[in-house]
N, C-alpha and C positions, 0 to 999 in steps of 0.2 A: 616724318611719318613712319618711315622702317622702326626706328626707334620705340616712337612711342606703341606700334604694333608688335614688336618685342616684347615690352615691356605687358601689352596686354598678355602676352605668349607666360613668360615666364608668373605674371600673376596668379593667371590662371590655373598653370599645371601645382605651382604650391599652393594655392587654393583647393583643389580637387582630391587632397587626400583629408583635410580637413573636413571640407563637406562627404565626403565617402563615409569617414568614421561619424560623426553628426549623425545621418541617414541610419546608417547601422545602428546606434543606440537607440535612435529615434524608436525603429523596426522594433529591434529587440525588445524594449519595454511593452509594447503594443502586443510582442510575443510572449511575455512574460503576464500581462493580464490576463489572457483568453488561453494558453495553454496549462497553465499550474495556477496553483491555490496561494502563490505566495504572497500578494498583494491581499489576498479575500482574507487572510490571519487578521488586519487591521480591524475587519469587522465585526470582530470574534467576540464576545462578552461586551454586548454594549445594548441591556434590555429596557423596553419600554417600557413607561412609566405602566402604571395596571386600568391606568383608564385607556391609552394607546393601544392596550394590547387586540389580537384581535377576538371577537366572540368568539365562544364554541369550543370544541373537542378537536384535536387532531389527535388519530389513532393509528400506531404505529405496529403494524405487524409484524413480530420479531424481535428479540431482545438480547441477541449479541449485541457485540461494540459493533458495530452498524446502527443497530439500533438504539443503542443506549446514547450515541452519540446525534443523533439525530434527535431524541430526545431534549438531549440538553440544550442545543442549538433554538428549538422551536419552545422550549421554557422562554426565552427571551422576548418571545413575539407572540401568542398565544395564550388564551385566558387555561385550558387545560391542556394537558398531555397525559395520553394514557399508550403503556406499552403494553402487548398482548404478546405471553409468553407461553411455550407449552410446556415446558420441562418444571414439574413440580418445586423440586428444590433449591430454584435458582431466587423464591424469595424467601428464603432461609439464612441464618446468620455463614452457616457454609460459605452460600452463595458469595460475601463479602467480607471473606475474611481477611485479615492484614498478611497471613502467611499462608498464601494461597496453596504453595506446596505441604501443606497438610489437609487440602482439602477430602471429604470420606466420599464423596457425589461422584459417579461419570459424568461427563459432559455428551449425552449422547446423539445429539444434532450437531453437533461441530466434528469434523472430523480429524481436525487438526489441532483440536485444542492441547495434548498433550507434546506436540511438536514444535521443533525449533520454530521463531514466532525474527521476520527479519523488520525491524523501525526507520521506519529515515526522517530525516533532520525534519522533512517536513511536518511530520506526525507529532516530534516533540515540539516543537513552534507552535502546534496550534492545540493539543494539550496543555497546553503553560498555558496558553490564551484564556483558554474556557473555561480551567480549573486553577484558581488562586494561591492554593494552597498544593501544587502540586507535585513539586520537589520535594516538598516535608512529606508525604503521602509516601512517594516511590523507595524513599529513603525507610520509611519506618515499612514495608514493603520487601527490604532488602532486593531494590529494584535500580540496576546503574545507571544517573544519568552523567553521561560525560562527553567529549569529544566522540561524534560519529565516524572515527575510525574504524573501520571493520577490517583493515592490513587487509585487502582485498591482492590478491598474484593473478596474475593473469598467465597461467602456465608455463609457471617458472617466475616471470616479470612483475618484481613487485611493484605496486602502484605509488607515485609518489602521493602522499595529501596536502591538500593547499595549508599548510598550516600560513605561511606567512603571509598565503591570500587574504588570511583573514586576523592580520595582527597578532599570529603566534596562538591563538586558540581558533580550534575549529567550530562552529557551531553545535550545539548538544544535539543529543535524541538519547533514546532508553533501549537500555538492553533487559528485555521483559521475555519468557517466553508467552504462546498465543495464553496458557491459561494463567499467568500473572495480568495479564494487560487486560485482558474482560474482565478478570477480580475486582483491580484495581478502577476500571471506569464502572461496574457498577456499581461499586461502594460509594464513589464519589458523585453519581449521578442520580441515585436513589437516594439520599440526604435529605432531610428537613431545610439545608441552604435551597434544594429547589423544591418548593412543597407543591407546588401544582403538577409533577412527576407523580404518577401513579403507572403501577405494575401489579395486573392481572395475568391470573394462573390459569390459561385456557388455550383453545385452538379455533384460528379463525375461521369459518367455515362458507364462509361469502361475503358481497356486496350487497347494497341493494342502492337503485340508482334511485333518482329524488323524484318525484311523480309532478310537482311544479318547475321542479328546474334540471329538465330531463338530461342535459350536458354534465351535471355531477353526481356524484356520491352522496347520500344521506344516513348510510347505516352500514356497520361492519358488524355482523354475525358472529357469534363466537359459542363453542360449546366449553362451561367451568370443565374443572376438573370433579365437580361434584355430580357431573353430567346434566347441569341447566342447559338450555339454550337462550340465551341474550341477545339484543343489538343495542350497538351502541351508536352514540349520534355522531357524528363525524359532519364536521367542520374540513376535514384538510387529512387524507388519506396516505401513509408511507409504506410500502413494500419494502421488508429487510426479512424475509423467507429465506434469504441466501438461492443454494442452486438450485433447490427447487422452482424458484420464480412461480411460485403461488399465485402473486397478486397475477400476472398475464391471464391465470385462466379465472379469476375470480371476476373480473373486470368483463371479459369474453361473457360468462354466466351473465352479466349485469346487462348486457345486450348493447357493450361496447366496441370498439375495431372491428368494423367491415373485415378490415385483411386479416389471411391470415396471421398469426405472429411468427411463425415460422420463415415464412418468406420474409421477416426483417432479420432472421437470425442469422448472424455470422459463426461459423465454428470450425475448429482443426484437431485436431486430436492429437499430443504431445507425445501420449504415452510413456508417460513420467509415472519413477516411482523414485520414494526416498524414503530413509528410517529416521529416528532418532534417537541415538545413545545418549542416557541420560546418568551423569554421575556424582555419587555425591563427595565431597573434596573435603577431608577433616583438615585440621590446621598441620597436625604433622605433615600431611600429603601437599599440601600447599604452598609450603616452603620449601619442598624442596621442586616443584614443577618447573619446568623448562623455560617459561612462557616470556619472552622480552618485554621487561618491567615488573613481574614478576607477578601471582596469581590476586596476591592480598592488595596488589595496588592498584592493577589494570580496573578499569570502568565495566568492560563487556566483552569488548571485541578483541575476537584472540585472532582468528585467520579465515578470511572465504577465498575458497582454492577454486578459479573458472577452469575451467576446460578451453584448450582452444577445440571449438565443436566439428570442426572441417575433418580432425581426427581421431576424435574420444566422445566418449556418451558418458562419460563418469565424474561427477564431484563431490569434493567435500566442503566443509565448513564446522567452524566451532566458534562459541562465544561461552563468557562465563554469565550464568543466569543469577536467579534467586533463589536462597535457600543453601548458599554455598553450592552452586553444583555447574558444573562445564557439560553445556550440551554439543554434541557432535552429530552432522549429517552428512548420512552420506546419498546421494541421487544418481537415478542412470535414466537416460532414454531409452527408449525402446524394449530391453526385457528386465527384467528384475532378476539379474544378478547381485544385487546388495545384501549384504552380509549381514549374519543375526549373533555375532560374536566379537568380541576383542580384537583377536585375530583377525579373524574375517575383516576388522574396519583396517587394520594397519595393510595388510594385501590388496586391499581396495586403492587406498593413499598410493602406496607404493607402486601396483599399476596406471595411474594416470600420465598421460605421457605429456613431460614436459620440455624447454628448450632448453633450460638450465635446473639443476637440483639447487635453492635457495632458501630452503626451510629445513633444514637437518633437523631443527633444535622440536619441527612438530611432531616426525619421528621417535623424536626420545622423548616428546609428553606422550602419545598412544602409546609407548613403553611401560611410563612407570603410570597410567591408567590400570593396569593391572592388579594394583595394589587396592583400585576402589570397585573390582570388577561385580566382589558379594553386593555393591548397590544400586549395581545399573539394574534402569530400565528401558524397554525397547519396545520404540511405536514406528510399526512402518505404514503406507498409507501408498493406495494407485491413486494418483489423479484423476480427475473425467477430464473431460474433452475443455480448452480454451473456448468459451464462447462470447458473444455482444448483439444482445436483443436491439436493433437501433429504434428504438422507440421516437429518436427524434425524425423520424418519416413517417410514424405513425400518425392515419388521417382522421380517427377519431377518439380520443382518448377521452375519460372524464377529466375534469378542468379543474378535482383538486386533488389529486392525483400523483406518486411518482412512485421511481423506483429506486433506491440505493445499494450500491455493494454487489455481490454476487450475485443479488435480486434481477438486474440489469448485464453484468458482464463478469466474468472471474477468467486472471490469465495466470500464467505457469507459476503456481508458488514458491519452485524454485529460485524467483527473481527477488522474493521475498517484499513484494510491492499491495500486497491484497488489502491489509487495515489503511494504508495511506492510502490506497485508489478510493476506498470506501468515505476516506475522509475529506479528500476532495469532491464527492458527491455533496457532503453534510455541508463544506465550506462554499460551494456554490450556492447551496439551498439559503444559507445565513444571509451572502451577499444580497441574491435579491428580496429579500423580505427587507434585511435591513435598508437599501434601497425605497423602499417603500412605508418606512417605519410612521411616516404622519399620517397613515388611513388604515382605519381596522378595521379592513377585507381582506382577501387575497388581490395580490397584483395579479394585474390584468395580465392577460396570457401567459399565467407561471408557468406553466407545466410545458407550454411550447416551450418560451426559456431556457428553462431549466433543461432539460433533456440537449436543447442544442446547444449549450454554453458543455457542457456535462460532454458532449459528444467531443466538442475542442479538445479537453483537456486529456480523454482517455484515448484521441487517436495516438499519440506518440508512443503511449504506454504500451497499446495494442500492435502497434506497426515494427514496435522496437524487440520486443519478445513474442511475435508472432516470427518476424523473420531468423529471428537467434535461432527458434526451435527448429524452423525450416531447413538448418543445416545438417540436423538427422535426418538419416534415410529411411527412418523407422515412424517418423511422422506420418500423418495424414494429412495432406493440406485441406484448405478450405475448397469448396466447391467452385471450379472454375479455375484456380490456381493452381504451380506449379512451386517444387521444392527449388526451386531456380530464383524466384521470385526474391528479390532480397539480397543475392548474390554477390552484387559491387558493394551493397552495404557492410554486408557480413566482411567482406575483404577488408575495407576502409575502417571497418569500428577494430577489429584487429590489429591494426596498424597502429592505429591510438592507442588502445593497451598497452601494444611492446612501446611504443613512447610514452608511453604515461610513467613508464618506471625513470625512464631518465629526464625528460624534459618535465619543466615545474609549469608553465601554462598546459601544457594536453591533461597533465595529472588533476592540474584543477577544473578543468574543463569535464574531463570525465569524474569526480567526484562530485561534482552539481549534478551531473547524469543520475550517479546512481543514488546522489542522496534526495533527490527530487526537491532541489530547491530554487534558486535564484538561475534557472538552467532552458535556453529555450531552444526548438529546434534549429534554429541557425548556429550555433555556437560549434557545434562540432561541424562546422561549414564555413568557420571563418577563415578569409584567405591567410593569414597567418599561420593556423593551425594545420589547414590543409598544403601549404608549401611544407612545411615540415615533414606531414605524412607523404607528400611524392617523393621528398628530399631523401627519406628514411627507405622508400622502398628499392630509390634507382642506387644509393649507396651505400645501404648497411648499415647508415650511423644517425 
């Protein structure tokens, strides 16, 4: 009897870490649907036949890559698609030209269009997806796609990348700046491949709610640019206004949401500012650049230099763009001390305080940058404030209805996550439509859906770069919280950094992090990973 109760003893205990790891995948997976977009890419270009599709117009207001991507998305499901633009010349051959860096236009509703622009793995995954032809595109573009290494340092400590996580190649993405990557998705979205895609030249000027079916939308207002006033018939309503969040009060006008919207609004104020040095790299300048690997062969990513925040408000970063040219940023918190000169960026680098000096060699490219100094340009830009309208508590919305992009939330673009947050909007919107692809209506309760599937996936985004910012002093937090908030996290994500440079699991672990891919919130919480981080912090190694 002792025996055999041994024997259940010792089955037991080696069963128990088998089933622990089981459970954990199990979790994980479950974590991996409902927090990121990575499973929703499968759904991605797979449109209904034109009888399946469903009737009517859905009218999209807004015609950045929010919207142009949100266009493409609802071509597949949808008898029309109409985008409503204000900016004149964006349906001009300009608008979509193959070398965007000679475009003649401002982009004057983006404010960030001429600024370093950051992509993650997830972005190019579901770009490949939805555009077929999309590598021949980027390439005739002079747009890099290659391994998403961005040589990321974490103050001083550089990051190992999973390469042999992933069979000795890391997964692509594109090294685009913001005004290549709108070029390039509206040339490709505006096509005769998608002919039911129409872009009007107007500004939209209201709702109007349906007088039979008082819980939705019937008509989106708009005045041309030839100063008509129009409505247009709307089937299925998108807000991509960006920070304006237009649609909130248009919707409000329509004699929608009792609540205020205010009282769903989440906000903190970063107090970020960053520049962008933009230069252009001739072939003599090029060979002789500093850059490991060297400038003519690297993909994109040349270096993003973090800050540990506990003691510095300053970074930088550089990637090589399109058009032959290395763009450089630099960022601070709190005041705008960033530089409008050469000089000024190499004093900026060289004041950031690190543990170890482990980049000499970016020192001597801000050096021999002086040789292309006659062709830089420089965009610097103040952030507004972090905020997230949670519309998924919202108790009355119309029913065909959303919001995409900074239309709904925008958080520190220094994190360089804005087009894939927006894209994980468009890749939820896909899922459940495609979900429902054998009935040409809307699914029933989209717009609740959506909003709270939408909510999943952007708390981590939200929680993870709201408490990063929290560790300046220069912040404002949100109403009701404290710059304390965050605290043990901020400690612990720092611990994994300076491990990420030596140990090959933390480094992959945080490279799913920041590439937003096959990455859920328990993984930087697995007990492996976190003995290591206690192991690291009580002995140094």
């Amino acid at each position: 009897m002792a025996d055999s109760t041994q024997l259940y003893v010792l089955g037991g205990l080696a069963a128990a870490p088998i089933l622990a790891s089981a459970a954990w995948s199990t979790l994980r997976k479950r974590l991996l649907a409902i927090e990121t977009g990575f499973y929703d890419c499968d759904y991605l270009a797979q449109p209904r036949s034109d009888k399946a599709k469903i009737p009517g117009t859905v009218v999209i207001c807004g015609g950045s890559v929010g919207g142009l991507l949100t266009a493409r998305v609802c071509h597949d499901h949808f008898e029309r698609v109409i985008i409503v633009e204000a900016e004149s010349w964006l349906d001009t051959d300009d608008a979509r030209t193959v070398q965007s860096w000679t475009q003649e236009n401002p982009r004057s509703r983006i404010m960030q269009y001429d600024s370093i622009q950051g992509n993650q793995a997830i972005l190019y995954k579901a770009l490949s997806a939805l555009y077929p032809n999309f590598d021949e595109e980027c390439k005739a573009s002079d747009i890099g796609v290659t391994s998403a290494d961005f040589h990321a340092n974490f103050f001083g400590h550089v990051m190992k990348a999973p390469y042999s996580a992933y069979g000795g190649e890391l997964p692509k993405t594109l090294f685009a700046s913001r005004q290549a990557l709108e070029t390039l998705t509206r040339r490709l979205t505006l096509t005769k491949e998608y002919p039911n895609i129409q872009q009007i030249i107007g500004t939209v000027t209201g709702y109007t709610a349906d007088d039979k079916h008082p819980d939705r939308l019937s008509k989106v207002s708009l005045r041309t640019r030839e100063g008509a006033t129009i409505d247009l018939d709307s089937t299925f309503v998108v807000d991509c206004t960006g920070p304006t969040q237009a649609g909130a009060k248009w919707i409000q006008r329509a004699g929608f949401n009792g609540d205020d919207f205010g009282a769903l609004r989440s906000s903190f104020d970063q107090k970020m500012h960053y520049v962008t040095f933009q230069f252009y790299i001739s072939p003599e300048l090029g060979a002789k650049l500093p850059i490991p690997g060297g400038f003519e062969n690297i993909g994109g990513g040349i270096i993003i230099y973090y800050p540990d925040t506990s003691r510095d408000h300053r970074y930088i970063s550089a990637v090589k763009a399109e058009g032959r040219s290395i763009q450089m940023c630099c960022g601070s918190w709190g005041v705008d001390d960033l530089p409008r000169t050469l000089e000024g960026v190499k004093e900026h680098a060289r004041s950031i305080k690190v543990d170890k000096h482990s980049t000499e060699w970016f020192f001597d490219l801000i050096d021999m940058l002086a040789e292309a100094e006659d062709t830089v340009k420089i965009f610097p830009i103040k952030v507004g404030p972090s905020y997230w309208t949670h519309y998924e508590k919202a108790k009355n919305l119309p029913s065909n209805w959303i919001a995409i992009g900074d239309s709904m939330s925008r958080i520190n673009p220094l994190y360089g996550q804005g087009v894939s947050k927006a894209m994980l909007g468009v890749l939820g919107l896909n899922t459940l439509l495609h979900q429902n692809r054998t009935k040409t209506e809307l699914p029933r309760n989209l717009v609740k859906r959506f909003f709270e599937s939408h909510a999943a996936k952007l708390a981590p985004l939200w929680q993870s770069t709201k408490y990063a910012d929290y560790a300046q002093s220069t912040t404002v937090p949100s109403e009701g919280e404290s710059l304390d908030d965050g605290k043990f996290l901020r400690w612990y994500t720092k611990q994994v950094q300076v491990l990420a440079s030596k140990d090959a699991y933390a480094g992959a672990v945080f490279w799913r992090s920041l590439s937003m891919m096959d990455v859920a919130s328990i993984d930087l919480l697995h007990p492996r990973l976190v003995f290591k981080v206690f192991w690291q912090a009580l002995t140094g190694y």
